[in-house]
MIGU-821949 format. One record per atom (N, C-alpha, C): residue in three letters; x, z, y. Coordinates in steps of 0.05 Angstrom, whole numbers, padded with zeros to 5 digits, always signed. Atoms other than C-alpha are relative to their C-alpha. Layout:
# residues N
ALAXZY
...
***
This chain:
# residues 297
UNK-00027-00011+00007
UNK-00245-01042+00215
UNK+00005+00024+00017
UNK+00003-00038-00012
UNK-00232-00966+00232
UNK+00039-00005+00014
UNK-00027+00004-00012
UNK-00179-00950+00283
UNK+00020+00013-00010
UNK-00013-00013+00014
UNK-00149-00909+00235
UNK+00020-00023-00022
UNK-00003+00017+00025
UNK-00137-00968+00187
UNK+00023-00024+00016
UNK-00013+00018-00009
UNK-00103-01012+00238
UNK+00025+00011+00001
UNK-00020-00007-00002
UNK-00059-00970+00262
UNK+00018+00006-00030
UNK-00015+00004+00010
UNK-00034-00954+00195
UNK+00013-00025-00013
UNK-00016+00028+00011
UNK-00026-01030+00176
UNK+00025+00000+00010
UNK-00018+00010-00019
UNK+00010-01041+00238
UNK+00029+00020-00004
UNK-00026-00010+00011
UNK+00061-00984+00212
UNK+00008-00005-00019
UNK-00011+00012+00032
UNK+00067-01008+00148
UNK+00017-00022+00000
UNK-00019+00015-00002
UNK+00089-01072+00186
UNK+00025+00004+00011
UNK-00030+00001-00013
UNK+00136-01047+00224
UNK+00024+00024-00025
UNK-00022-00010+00022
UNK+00168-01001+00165
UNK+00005-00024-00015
UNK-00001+00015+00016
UNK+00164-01052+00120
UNK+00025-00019+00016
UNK-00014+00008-00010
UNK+00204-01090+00171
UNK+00040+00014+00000
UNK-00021-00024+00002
UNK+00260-01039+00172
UNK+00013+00000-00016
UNK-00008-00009+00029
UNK+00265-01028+00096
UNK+00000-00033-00002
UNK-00006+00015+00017
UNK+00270-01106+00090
UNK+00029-00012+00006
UNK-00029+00006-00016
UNK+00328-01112+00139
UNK+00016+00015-00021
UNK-00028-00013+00012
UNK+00369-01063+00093
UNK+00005-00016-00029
UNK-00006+00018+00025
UNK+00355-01101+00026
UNK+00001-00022+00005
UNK-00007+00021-00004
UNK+00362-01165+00043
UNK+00028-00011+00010
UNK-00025+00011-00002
UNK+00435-01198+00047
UNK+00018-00007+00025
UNK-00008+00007-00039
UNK+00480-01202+00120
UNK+00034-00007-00011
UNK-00024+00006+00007
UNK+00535-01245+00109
UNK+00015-00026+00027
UNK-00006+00021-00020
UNK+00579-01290+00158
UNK+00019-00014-00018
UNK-00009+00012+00017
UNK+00619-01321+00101
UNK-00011-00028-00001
UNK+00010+00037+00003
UNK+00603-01399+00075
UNK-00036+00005-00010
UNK+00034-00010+00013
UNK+00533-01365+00037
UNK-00005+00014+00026
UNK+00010-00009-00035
UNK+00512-01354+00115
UNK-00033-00013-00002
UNK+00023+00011+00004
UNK+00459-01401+00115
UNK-00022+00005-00018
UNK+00014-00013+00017
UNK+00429-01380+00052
UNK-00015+00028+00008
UNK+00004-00024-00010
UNK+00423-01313+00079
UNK-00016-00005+00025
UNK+00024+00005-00019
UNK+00389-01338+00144
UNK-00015-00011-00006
UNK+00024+00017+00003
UNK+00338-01375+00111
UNK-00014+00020-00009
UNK+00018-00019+00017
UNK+00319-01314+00068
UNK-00004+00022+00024
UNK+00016-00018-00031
UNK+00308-01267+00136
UNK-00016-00018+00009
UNK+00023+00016-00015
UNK+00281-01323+00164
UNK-00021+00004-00012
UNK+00023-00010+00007
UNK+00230-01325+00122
UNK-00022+00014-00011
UNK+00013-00015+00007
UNK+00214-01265+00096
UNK-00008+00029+00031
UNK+00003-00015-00019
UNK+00216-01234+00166
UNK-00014-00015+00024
UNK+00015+00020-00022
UNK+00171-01294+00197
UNK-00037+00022+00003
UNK+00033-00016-00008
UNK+00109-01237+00194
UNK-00015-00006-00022
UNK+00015+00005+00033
UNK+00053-01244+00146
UNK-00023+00030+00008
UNK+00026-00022-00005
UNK-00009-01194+00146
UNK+00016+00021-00015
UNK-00014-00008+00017
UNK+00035-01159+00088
UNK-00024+00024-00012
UNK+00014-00007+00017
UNK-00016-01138+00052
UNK+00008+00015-00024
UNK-00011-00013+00032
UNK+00017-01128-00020
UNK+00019+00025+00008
UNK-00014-00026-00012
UNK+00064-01075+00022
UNK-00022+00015+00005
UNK+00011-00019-00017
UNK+00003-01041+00049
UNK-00014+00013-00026
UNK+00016-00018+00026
UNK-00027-01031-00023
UNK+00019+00009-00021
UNK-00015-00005+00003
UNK+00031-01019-00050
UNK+00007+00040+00008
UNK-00002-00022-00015
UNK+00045-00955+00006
UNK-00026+00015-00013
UNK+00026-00029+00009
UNK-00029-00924-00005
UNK-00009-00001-00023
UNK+00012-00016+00031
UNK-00039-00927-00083
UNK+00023+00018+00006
UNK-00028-00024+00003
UNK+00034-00892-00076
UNK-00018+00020+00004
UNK+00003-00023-00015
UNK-00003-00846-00031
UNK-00016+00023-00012
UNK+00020-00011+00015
UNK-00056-00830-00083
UNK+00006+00019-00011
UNK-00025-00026+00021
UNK-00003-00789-00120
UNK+00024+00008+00016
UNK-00028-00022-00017
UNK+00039-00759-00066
UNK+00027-00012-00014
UNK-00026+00007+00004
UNK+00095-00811-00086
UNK+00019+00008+00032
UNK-00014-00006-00030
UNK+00151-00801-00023
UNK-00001-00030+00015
UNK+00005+00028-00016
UNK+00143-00868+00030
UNK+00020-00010-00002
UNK-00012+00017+00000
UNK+00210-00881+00015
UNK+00010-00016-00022
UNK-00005+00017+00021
UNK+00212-00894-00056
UNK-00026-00026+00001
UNK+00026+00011+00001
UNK+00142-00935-00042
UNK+00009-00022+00014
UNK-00014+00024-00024
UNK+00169-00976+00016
UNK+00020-00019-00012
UNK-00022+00016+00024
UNK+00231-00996-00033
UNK-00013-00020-00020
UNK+00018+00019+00020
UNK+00180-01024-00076
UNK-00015-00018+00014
UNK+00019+00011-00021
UNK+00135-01046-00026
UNK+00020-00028+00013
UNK-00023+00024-00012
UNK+00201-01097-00002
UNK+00005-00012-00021
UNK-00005+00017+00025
UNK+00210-01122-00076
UNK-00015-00021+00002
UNK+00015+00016+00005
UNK+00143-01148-00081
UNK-00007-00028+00019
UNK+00000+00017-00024
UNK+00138-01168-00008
UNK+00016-00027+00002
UNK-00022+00023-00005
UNK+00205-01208-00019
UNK-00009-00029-00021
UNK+00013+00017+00023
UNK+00170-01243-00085
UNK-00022-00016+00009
UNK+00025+00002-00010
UNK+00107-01265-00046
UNK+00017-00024+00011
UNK-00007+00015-00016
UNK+00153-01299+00003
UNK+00014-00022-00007
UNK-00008+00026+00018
UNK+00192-01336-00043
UNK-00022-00022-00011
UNK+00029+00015-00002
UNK+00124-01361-00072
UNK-00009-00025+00018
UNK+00011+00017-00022
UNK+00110-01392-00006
UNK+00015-00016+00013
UNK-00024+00012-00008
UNK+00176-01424+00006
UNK-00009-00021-00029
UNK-00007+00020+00013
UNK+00169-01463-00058
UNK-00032-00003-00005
UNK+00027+00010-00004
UNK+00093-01474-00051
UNK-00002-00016+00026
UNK-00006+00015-00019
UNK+00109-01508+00013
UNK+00017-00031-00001
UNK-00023+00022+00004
UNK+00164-01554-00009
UNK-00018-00032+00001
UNK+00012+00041+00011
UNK+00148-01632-00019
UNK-00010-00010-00025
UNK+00019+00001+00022
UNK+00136-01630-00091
UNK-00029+00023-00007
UNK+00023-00027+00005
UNK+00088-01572-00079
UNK-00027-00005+00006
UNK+00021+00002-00015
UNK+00036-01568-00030
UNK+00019-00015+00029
UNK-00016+00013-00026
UNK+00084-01609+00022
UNK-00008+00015+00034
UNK+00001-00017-00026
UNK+00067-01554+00083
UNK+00023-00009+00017
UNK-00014+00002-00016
UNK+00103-01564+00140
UNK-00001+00019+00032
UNK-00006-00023-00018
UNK+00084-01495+00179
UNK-00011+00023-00023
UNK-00002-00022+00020
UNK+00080-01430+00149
UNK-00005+00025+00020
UNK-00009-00019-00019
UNK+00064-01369+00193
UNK-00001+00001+00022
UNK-00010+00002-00027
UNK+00063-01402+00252
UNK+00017-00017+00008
UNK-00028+00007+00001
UNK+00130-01428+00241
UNK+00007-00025-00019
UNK-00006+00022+00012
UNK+00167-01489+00215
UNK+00007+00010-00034
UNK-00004-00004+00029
UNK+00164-01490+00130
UNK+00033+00013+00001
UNK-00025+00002+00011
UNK+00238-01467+00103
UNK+00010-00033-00003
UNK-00017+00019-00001
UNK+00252-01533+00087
UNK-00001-00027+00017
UNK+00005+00019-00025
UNK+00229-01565+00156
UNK+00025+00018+00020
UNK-00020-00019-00020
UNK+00271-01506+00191
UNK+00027-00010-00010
UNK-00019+00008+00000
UNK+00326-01520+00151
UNK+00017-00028-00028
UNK+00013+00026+00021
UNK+00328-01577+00081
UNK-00018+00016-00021
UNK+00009+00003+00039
UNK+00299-01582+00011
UNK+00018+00027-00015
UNK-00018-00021+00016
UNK+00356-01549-00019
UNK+00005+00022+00004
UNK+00002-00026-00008
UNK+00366-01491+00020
UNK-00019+00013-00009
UNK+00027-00021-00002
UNK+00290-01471+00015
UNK+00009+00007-00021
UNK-00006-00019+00032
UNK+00301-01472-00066
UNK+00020+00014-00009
UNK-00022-00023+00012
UNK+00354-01436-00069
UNK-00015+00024+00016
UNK+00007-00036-00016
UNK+00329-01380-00015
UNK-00025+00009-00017
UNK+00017-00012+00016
UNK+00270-01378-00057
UNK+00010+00016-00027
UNK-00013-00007+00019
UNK+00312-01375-00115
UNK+00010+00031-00002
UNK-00021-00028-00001
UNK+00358-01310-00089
UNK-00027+00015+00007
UNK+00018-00019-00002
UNK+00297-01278-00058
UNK-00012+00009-00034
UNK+00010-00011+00026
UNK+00268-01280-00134
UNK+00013+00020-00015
UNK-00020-00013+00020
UNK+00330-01252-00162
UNK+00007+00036+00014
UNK-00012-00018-00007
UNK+00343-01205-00113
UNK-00027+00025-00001
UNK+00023-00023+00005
UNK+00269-01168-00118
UNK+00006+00016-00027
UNK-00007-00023+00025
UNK+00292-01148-00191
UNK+00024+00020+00007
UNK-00013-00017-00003
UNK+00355-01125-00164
UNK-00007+00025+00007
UNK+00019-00022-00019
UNK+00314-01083-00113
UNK-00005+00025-00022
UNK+00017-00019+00019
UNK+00275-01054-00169
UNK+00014+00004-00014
UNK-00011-00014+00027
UNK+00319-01036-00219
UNK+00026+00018+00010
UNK-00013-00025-00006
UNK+00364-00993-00175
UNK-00005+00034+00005
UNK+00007-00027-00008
UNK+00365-00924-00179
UNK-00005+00013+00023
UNK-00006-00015-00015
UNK+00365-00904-00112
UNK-00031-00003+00015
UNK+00028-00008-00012
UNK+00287-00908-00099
UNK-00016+00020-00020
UNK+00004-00022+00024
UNK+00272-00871-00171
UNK+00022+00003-00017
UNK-00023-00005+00012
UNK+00314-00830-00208
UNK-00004-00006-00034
UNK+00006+00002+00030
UNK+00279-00839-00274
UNK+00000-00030-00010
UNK-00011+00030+00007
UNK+00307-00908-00313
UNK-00043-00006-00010
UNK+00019+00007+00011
UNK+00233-00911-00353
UNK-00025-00015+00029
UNK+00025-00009-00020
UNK+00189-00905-00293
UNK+00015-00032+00021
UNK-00005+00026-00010
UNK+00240-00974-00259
UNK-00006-00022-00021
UNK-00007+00021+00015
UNK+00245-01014-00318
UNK-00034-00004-00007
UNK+00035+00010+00003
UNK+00160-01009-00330
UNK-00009-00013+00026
UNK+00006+00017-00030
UNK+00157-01034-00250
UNK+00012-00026-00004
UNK-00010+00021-00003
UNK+00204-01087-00266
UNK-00012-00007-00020
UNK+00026+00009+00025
UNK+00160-01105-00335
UNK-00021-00011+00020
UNK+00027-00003-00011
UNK+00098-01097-00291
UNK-00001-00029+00015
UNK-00004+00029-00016
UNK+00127-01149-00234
UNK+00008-00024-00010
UNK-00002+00019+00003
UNK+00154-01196-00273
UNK-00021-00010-00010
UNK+00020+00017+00016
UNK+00097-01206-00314
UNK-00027-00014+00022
UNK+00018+00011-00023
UNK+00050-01216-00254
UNK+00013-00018+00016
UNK-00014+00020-00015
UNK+00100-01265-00219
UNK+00005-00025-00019
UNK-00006+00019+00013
UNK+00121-01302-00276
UNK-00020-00022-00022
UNK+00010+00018+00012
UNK+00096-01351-00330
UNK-00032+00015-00013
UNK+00029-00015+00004
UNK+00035-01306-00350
UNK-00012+00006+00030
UNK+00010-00006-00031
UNK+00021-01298-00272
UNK+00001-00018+00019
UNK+00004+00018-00017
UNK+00032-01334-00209
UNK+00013-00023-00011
UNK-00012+00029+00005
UNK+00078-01388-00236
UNK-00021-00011-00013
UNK+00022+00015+00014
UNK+00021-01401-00288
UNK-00020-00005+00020
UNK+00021+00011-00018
UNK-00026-01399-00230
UNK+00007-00031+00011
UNK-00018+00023-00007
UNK+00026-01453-00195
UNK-00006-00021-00012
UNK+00004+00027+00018
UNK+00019-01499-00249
UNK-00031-00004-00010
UNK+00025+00009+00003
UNK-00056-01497-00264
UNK-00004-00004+00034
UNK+00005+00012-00030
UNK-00067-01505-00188
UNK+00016-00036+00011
UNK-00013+00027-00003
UNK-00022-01569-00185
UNK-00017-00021-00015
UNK+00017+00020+00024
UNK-00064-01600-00256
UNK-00022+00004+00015
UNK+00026-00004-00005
UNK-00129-01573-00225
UNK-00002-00031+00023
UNK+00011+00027-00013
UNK-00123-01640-00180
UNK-00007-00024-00014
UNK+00003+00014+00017
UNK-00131-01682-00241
UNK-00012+00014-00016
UNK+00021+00002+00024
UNK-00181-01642-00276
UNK-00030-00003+00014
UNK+00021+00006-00013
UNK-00256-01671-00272
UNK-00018+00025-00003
UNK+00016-00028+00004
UNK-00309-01620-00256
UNK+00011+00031-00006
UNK-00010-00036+00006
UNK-00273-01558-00250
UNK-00023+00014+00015
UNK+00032-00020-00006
UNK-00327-01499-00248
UNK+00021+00028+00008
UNK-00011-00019-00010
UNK-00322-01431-00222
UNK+00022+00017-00029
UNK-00022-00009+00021
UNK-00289-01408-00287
UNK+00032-00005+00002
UNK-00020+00016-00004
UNK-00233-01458-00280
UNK+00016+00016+00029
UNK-00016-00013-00022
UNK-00220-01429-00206
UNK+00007+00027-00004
UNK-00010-00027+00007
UNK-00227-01357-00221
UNK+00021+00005-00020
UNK-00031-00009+00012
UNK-00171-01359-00270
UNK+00024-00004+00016
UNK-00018+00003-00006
UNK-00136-01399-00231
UNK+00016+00024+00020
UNK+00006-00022-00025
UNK-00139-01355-00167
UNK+00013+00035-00017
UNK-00003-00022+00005
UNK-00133-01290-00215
UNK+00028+00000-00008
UNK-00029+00005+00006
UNK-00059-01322-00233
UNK+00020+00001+00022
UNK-00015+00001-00017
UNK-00040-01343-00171
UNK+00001+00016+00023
UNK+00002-00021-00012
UNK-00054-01294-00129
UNK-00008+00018+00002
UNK+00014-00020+00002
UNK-00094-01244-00150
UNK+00023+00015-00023
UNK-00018-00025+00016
UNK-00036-01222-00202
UNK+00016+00015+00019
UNK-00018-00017-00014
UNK+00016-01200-00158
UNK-00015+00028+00023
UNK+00011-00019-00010
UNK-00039-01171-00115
UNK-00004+00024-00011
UNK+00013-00026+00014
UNK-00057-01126-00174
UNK+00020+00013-00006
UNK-00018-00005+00015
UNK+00011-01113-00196
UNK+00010+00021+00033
UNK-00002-00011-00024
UNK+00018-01089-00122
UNK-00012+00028+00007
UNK+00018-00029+00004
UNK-00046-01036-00123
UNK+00017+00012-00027
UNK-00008-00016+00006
UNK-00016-01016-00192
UNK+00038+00013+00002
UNK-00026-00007-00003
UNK+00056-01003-00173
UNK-00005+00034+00010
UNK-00011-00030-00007
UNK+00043-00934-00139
UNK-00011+00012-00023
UNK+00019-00017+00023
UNK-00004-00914-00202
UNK+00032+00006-00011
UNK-00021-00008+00023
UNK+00067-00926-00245
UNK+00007+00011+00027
UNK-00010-00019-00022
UNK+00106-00895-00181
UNK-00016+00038-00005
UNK+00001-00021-00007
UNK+00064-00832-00188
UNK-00018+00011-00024
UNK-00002-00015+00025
UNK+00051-00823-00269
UNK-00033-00005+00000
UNK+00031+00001-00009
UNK-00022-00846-00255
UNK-00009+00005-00029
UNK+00018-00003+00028
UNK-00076-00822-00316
UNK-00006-00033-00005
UNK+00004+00030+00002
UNK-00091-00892-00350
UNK-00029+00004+00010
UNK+00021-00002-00008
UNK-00164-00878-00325
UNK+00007-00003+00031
UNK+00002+00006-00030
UNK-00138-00876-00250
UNK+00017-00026+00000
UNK-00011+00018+00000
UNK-00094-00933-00271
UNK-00018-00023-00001
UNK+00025+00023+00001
UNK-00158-00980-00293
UNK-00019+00006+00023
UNK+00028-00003-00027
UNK-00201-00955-00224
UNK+00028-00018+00018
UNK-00026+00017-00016
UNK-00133-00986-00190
UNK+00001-00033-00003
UNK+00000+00021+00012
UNK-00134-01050-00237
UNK-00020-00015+00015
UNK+00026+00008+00004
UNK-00213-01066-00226
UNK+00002-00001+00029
UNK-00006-00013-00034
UNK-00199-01040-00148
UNK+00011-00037+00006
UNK-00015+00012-00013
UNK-00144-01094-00143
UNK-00006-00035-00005
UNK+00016+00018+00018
UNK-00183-01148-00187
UNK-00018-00017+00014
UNK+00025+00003-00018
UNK-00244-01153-00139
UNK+00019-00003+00032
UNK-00015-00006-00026
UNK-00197-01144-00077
UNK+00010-00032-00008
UNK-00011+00025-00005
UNK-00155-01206-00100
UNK-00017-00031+00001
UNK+00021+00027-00007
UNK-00220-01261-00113
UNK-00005+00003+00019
UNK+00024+00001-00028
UNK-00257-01241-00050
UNK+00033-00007+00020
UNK-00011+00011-00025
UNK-00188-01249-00007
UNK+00009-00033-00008
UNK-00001+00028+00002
UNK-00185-01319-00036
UNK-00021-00016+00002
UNK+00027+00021-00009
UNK-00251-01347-00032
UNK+00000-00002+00037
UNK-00008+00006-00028
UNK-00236-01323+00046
UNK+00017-00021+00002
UNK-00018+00016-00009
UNK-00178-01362+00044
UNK-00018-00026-00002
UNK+00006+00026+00015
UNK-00213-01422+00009
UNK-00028-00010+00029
UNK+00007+00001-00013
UNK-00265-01408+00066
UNK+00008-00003+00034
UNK-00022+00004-00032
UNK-00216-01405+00129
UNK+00016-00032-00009
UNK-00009+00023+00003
UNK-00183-01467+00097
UNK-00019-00031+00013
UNK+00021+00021-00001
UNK-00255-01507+00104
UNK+00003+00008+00038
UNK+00020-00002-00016
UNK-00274-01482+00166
UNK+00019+00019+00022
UNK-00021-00014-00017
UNK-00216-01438+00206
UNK+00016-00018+00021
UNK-00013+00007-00016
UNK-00167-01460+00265
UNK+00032-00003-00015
UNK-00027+00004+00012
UNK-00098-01487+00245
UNK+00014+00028+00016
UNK-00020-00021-00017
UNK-00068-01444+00309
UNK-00001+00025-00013
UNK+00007-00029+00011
UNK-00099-01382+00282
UNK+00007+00006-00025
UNK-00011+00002+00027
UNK-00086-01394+00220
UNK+00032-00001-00005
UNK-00039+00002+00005
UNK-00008-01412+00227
UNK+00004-00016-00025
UNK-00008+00024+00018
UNK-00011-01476+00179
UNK-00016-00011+00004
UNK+00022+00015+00008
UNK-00051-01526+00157
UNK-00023+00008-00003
UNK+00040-00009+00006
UNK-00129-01522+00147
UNK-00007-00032-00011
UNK+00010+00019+00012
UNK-00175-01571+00112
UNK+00016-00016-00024
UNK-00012+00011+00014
UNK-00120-01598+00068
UNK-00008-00003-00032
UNK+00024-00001+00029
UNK-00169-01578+00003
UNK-00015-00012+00000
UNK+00026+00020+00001
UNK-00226-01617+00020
UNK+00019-00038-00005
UNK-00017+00034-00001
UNK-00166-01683+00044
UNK+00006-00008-00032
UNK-00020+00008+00032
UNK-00133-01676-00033
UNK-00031+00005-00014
UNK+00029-00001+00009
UNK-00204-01667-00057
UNK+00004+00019-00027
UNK-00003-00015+00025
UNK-00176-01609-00095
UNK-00031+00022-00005
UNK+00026-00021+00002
UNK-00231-01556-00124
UNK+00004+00020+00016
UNK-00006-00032-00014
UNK-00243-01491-00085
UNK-00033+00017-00005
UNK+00030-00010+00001
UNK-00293-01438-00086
UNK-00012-00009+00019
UNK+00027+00016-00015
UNK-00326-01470-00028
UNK-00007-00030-00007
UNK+00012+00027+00005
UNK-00332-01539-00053
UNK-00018-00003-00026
UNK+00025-00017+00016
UNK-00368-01502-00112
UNK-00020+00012+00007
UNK+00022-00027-00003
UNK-00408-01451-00094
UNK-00011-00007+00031
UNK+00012+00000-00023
UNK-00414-01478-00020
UNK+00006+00025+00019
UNK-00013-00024-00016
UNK-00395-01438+00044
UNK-00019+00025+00001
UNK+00027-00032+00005
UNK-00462-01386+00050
UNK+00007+00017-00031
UNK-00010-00012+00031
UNK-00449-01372-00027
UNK+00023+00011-00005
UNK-00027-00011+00003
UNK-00379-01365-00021
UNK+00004+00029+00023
UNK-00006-00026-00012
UNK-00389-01313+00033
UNK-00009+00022-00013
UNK+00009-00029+00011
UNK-00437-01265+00000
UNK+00009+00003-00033
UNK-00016-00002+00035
UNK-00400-01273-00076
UNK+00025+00026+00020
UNK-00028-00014-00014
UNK-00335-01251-00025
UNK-00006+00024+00006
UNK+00015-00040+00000
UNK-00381-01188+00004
UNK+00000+00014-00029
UNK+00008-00019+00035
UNK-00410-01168-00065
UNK+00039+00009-00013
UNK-00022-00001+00011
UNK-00336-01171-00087
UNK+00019+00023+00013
UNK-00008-00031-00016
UNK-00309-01123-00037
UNK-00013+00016-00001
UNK+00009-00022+00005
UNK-00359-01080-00040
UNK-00002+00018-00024
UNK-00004-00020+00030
UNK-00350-01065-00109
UNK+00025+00002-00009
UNK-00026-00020-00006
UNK-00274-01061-00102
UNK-00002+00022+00010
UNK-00007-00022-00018
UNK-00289-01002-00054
UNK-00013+00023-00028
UNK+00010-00011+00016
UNK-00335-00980-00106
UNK+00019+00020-00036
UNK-00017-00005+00024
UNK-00274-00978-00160
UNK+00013+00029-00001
UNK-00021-00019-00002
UNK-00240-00921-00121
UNK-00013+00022+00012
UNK+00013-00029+00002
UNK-00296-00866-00118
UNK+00027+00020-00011
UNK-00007-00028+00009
UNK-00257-00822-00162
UNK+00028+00008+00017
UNK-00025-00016-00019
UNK-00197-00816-00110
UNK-00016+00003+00029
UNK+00009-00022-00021
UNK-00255-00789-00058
UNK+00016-00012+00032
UNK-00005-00004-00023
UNK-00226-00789+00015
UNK+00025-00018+00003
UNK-00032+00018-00001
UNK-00155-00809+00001
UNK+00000-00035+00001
UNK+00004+00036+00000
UNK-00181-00884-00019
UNK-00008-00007+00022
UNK+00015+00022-00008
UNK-00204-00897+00040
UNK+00015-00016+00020
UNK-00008+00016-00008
UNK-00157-00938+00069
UNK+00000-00025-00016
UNK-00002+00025+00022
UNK-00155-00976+00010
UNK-00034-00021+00007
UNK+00038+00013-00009
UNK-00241-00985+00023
UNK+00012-00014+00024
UNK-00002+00019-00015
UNK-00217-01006+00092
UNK+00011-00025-00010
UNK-00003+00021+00001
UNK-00180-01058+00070
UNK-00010-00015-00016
UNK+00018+00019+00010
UNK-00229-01087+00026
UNK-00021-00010+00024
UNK+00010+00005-00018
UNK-00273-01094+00085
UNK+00017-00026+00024
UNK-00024+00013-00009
UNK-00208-01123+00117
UNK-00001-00034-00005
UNK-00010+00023+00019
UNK-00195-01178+00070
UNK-00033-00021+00012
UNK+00034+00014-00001
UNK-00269-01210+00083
UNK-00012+00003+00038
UNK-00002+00011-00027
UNK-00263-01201+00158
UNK+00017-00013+00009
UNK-00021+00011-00011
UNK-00201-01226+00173
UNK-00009-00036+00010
UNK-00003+00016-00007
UNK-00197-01290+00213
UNK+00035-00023-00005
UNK-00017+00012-00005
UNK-00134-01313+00194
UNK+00017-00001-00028
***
């Protein structure tokens, strides 16, 4: 990982931090608590990844960082909800997150689903205000774009085939790769193409973006599926092994951990491969394909 590449993560987190303090809700009223649950946990840290690809497709097309960053807090805030109600007791019953106590160990049940709830609601608000683009077509295709990758054609459908996937026999790599391309690999993609729509992208640099963000989202999940088997809880900041305990499928209880690493290489390497035709400028994006498949955590 190039020192060029860190450093700009590490700004991405700390803007990103900045821009989520202003959209996000500050109230001392009776809706108090609600409001500290949703800083709490969308400001508990996170690699923030979907912000960082978010910022450099923008960058591909000389969008400005601050309509990018605006966007870059929508999706961010959508992710985090995700993980608030993937945590819960009927979910995946987590009880750390980040490091940190779940939402509804920090504070109940009900709180979390609601903070998940407003965080969902409030990412469309995000996006559909004028004051990060002035052009209505160019919000209302971002807000198209995100819902459809968050919702019932995207991660929620991921959600719910990942819950059945523990009651189906013999699930094969097919069965995971969809699932995986629902549950987390849409928003990831919907993430790389947000600066394409942000900056009028040719549909030819829009499908090197797609295919880019495609390959980027399996390989950082077979890591996961691999740090799950075989990673440190501390380091990790939750649970580990809890896939093998529920004897749910994963790409490593398929394909095996050696297999699952070099599928994960080949997979990044031909994400980096997607974003030849943006030359020089991609290559932060290449770093963080490299990224995704080193990471420890």
């Amino acid at each position: 990982m190039s020192l060029k590449f860190e450093v700009a993560l590490q700004a991405c987190t700390q803007d990103l931090a900045r821009e989520l303090d202003i959209v996000l809700p500050h109230s001392d009223g009776a809706e108090k608590r609600l409001h500290e649950a949703m800083h709490y946990s969308v400001q508990a840290g996170g690699k923030r990844l979907r912000a960082f690809l978010v910022l450099q497709s923008a960058h591909l097309f000389g969008v400005s960082k601050a309509s990018a960053l605006r966007v870059a807090a929508a999706i961010e805030i959508i992710h985090t909800y995700s993980l608030i109600h993937d945590d819960l007791p009927c979910m995946d019953d987590d009880e750390l997150r980040r490091g940190l106590p779940t939402v509804h160990i920090k504070y109940d049940e009900a709180t979390a689903v609601l903070a998940g709830d407003a965080l969902l609601t409030l990412a469309f608000e995000v996006l559909g205000d004028e004051s990060y683009h002035s052009d209505p077509a160019i919000r209302a295709r971002l807000v198209v774009a995100v819902a459809r990758a968050a919702g019932p054609q995207g991660m929620v459908a991921g959600q719910m085939i990942d819950l059945d996937s523990e009651t189906v026999n013999e699930p094969d790599v097919q069965h995971i790769t969809r699932l995986q391309q629902l549950k987390t690999g849409a928003l990831i993609a919907v993430a790389c193409e947000a600066g394409a729509i942000l900056g009028r992208a040719s549909e030819q640099q829009f499908l090197a973006l797609h295919a880019y963000a495609h390959d980027l989202g399996l390989a950082f999940q077979i890591v996961d599926d691999i740090l799950d088997a075989e990673g440190d809880a501390e380091a990790m900041g939750k649970a580990v092994k809890k896939d093998a305990d529920r004897g749910k499928a994963t790409f490593v209880s398929i394909l095996g951990i050696e297999r699952a690493r070099t599928q994960a290489r080949m997979l990044a390497d031909q994400a980096a491969k997607h974003l030849e035709p943006f030359a020089e400028k991609a290559d932060l994006l290449k770093d963080l394909a490299n990224f995704v498949i080193e990471r420890r955590n």
